[in-house]
KOLLUM-133893 format. One line per 2 residues: number of its first residue (from 1); for each residue x, y negated, z of C-alpha. Coordinates in steps of 0.25 Angstrom, whole numbers. Layout:
N
NUM = X Y Z  ...
This chain:
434
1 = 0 0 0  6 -14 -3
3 = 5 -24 7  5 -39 5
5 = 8 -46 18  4 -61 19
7 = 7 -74 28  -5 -83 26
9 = -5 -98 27  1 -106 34
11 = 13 -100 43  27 -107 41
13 = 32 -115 29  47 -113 31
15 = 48 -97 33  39 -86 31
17 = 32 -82 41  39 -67 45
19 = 28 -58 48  26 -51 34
21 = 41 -52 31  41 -43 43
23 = 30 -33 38  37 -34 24
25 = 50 -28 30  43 -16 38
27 = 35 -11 26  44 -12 16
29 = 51 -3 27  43 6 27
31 = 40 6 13  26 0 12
33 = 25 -13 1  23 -25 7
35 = 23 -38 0  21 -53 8
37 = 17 -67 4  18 -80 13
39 = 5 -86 9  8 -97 19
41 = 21 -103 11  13 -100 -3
43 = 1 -106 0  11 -119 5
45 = 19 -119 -6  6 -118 -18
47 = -2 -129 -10  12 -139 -10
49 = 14 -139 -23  12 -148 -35
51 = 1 -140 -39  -5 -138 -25
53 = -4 -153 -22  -11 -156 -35
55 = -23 -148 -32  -25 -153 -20
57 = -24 -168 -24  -32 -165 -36
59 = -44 -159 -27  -42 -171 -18
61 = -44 -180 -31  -56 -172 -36
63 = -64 -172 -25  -62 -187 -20
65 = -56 -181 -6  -58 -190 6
67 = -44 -192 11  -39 -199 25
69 = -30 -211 22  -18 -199 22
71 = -23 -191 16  -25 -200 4
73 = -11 -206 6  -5 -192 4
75 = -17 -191 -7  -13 -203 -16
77 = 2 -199 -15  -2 -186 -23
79 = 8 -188 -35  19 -189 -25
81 = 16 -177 -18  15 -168 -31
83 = 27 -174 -36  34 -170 -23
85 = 30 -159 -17  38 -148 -26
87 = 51 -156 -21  45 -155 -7
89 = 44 -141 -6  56 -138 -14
91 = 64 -147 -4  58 -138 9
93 = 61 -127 2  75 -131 1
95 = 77 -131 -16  78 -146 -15
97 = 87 -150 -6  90 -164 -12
99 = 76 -169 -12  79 -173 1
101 = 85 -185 0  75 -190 -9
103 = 64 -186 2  71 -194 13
105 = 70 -205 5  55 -207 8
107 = 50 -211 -4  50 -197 -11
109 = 39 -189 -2  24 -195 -3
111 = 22 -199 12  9 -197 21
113 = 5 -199 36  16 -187 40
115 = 26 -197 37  22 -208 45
117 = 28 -205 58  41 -201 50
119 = 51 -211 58  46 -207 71
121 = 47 -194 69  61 -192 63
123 = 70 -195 75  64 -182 80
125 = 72 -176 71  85 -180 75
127 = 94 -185 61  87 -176 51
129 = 96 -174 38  91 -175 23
131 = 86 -163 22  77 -161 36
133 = 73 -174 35  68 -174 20
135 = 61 -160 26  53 -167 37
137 = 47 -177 25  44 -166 17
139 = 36 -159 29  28 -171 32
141 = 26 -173 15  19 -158 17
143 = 11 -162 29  6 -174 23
145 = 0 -165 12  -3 -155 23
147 = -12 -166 28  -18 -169 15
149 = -24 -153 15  -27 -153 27
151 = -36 -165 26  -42 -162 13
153 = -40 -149 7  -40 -138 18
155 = -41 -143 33  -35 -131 37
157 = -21 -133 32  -8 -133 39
159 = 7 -128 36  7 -119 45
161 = -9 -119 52  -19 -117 41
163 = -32 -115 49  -25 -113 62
165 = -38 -119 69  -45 -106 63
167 = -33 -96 67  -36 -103 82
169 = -48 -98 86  -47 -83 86
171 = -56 -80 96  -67 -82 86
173 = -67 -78 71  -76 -87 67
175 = -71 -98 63  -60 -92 56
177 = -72 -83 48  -79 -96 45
179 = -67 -103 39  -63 -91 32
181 = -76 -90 25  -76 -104 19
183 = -70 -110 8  -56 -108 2
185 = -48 -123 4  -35 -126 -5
187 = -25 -119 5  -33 -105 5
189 = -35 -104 -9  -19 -108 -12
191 = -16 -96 -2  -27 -86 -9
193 = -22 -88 -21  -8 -85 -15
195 = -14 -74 -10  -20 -68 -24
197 = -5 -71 -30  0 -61 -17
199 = -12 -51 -19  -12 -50 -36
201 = 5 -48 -35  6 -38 -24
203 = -9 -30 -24  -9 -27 -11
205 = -16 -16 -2  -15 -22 11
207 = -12 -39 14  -7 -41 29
209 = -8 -55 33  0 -61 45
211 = -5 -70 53  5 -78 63
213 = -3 -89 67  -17 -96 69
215 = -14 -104 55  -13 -92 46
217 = -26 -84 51  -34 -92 41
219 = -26 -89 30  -24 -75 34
221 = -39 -72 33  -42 -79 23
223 = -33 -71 13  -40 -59 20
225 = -53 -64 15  -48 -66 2
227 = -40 -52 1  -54 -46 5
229 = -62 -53 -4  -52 -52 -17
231 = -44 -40 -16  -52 -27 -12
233 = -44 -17 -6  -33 -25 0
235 = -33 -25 16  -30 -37 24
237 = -23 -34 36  -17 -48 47
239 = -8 -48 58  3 -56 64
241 = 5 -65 76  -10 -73 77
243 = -15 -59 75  -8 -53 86
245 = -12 -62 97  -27 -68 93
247 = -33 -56 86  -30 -44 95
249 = -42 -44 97  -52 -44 84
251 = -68 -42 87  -73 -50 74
253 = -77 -41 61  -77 -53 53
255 = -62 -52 54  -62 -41 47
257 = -68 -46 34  -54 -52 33
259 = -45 -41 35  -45 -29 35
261 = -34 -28 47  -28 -34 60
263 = -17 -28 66  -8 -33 78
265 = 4 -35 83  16 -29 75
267 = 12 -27 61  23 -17 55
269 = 17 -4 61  1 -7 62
271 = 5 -13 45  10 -1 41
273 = -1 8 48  -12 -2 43
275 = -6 2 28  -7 18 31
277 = -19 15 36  -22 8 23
279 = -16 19 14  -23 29 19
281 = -12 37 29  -18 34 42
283 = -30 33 49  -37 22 53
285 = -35 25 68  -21 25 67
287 = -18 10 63  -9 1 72
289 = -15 -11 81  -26 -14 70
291 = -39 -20 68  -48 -18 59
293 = -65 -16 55  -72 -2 56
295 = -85 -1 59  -85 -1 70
297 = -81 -16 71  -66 -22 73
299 = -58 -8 78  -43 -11 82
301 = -34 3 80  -21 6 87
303 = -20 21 85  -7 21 76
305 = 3 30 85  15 24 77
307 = 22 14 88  25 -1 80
309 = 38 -2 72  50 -5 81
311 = 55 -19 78  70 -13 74
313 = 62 -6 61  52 -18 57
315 = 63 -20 45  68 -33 40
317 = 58 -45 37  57 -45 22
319 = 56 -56 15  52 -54 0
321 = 41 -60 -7  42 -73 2
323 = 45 -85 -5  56 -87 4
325 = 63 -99 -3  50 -108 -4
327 = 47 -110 10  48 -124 16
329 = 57 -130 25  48 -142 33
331 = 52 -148 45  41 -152 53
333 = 45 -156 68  58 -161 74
335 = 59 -151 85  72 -141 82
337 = 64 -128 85  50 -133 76
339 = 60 -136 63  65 -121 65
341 = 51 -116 62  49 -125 50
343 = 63 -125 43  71 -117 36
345 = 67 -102 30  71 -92 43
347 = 71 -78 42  62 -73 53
349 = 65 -60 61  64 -54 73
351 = 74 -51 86  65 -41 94
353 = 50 -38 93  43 -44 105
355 = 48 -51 118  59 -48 126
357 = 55 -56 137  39 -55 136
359 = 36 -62 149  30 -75 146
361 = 16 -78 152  12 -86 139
363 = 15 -72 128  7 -61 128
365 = 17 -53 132  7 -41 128
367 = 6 -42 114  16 -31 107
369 = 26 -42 100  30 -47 113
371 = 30 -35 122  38 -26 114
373 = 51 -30 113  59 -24 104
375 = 74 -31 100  77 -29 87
377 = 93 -23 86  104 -34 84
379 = 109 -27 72  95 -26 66
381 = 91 -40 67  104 -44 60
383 = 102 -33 50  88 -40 47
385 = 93 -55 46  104 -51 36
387 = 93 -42 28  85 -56 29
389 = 95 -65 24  98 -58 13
391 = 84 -57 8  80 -73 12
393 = 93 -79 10  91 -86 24
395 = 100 -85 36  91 -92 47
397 = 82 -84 56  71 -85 64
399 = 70 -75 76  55 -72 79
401 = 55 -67 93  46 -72 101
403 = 57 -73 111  70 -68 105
405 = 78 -60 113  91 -66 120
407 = 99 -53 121  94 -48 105
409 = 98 -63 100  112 -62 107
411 = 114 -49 100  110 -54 86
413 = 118 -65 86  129 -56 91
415 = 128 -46 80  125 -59 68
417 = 139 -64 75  145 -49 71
419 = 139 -48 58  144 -63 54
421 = 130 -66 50  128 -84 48
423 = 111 -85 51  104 -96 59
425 = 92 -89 69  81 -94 80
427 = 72 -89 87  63 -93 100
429 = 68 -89 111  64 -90 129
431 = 74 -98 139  79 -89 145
433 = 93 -86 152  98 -77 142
């Protein structure tokens, strides 16, 4: 059975988002055909573009749109916006490193309400050089436009929050359903017909959505809608973070309509049980921490006597099919830590599955990713950033622990030392003694 996995809009502009790269390394390990799209930077890239901007300034036009005094500055600037936001994005995407001194200039980029607090602003910075500071410009230039959306094209929008208010209230459905079953605004249609493109080019059996946050559960179930009413056959399965902690616990049938699975926590195991499942090798009984409909009503099935797969044999994160050179570089707040999240294309990876500590009163210290602690050996780790580097061409890493292990980073920085391995890596960490 081929597998198309999929991060919906809107996660993170700079760096994709790692949970299918993760499932894409352990099928292909275990020898079942996975392919994965990042609908979150697609839809971006197609909706800030020459051609998007013009359709959405042409609908503007066309229907005589009641604009806010911003919204029509940024609206009567249009000529200047088309002309420049093929430069912009090239210049975040680092294939234009000398139009940065023509944006500092400040008479290049059109400019809206994001800029007029500029000069405030930048002595939070420090002494920015060229290049950040002509990256700050274009991040305001795309949050100008960003406003201009949200005001008059899809109220929902955000970089990386579309329809998080939605995503929010999981203890109902129903708004979520009632949103859901309205109309299609200029974001959802751009991502459908992303999604088609993904869907015609790989003809897959089974899609698995993750979803990280609040701001992708929108957009996760509205590709499940549209899977289920275009494309008969395929199944729909979501998991990931927001999942994991906000719907361990699913009563409403209506879901269900949607997709055709939920499962929880780790997703290598109950994934590739879901798909013998699915190919007709195991019972129904025997799936792995998954919801689904019977007639019964919602049943959830944890009967599976395979244990998950240790953190050592998960595989390396595989990257291909990502579009890795077209993300964007945007820097968006002054603080050190903020900028890390938002610039520069990391590779993300693992130290150790859950927490070694797991001990704070605010984490639900329960939940299986924090209470099983598992370290990942040293050697393995650097085995998996070299694999990494030659397959993204990028030596920077982002460590995704919750907490990351004192004594396991010690020890990988011991054995990068030893095999004279030059990367840059962070990671969140708890003060603490050691």
């Amino acid at each position: 059975m081929k597998v198309l996995l999929v991060t919906p809009p809107f996660t993170q502009l700079n760096t994709p988002y790692p949970a299918t790269s993760y499932l894409k390394g352990y099928l292909s390990s275990v020898g079942i055909e996975a392919r994965q799209a990042d609908l979150s930077l697609e839809t971006i890239l197609k909706i800030f573009s020459p051609e998007g901007l013009a359709t959405i300034f042409d609908w503007l036009e066309a229907n005589e749109a009641d604009l806010s005094e911003n919204g029509f500055r940024i609206f009567s600037q249009r000529k200047a916006y088309l002309r420049t936001i093929g430069p912009v994005l090239a210049f975040l995407q680092n294939r234009d490193h000398g139009l940065a001194f023509v944006i500092c200039r400040r008479d290049y980029l059109p400019e809206a309400s994001r800029f007029e607090h500029i000069e405030a602003n930048l002595p939070g910075f420090g002494e920015l050089g060229i290049h950040d500071k002509a990256r700050y410009y274009c991040t305001l230039y795309l949050e100008d436009l960003g406003d201009l959306i949200t005001e008059s094209v899809d109220p929902f929008f955000g970089f990386s929050r579309y329809a998080e208010r939605l995503g929010r209230t999981a203890s109902s459905f129903d708004d979520l359903y009632g949103s859901l079953t309205g109309d299609d605004t200029f974001v959802t249609t751009t991502m459908l017909e992303l999604l088609d493109d993904r869907m015609v080019d790989h003809c897959p059996g089974l899609v698995c959505l993750t979803v990280p946050f609040p701001g992708n559960v929108f957009a996760a179930f509205r590709c499940a809608r549209h899977i289920k009413e275009n494309y008969k056959g395929v199944r729909v399965a979501i998991g990931g973070g927001y999942v994991n902690t906000e719907l361990r616990s699913v009563y409403d049938e209506r879901v269900f309509e949607f997709v055709d699975f939920i499962t929880l926590d780790d997703g290598e195991a109950p994934l590739r049980i879901l798909i013998e499942y699915l190919e007709g090798k195991r019972p129904q009984n025997k799936l792995k921490r998954t919801f689904m409909l019977s007639e019964g009503g919602v049943i959830y099935i944890d009967g599976a006597p395979e244990k998950d797969v240790a953190q050592r044999d998960t595989g390396t994160p595989d990257l291909d099919g990502l579009l890795l050179n077209s993300y964007l570089s945007v820097i968006e707040l002054a603080n050190p830590m903020h900028r890390l999240w938002s610039d520069g294309r990391w590779n993300k990876l693992t130290l150790a599955h859950g927490c070694y500590w797991g001990k704070c009163s605010f984490c639900d210290v329960t939940l299986d990713y924090i209470e099983r602690y598992e370290p990942v050996p040293a050697a393995e780790i650097c085995d998996r950033m070299a694999k990494m580097i030659r397959q993204s061409g990028q030596t920077g890493f982002h460590f995704v622990d919750e907490a990351a292990p004192p004594a396991l980073m010690r020890d990988v920085s011991i054995e990068l030392i030893r095999r004279d391995m030059a990367v840059s890596w962070w990671t969140n960490i708890r003060f603490e003694k050691s």
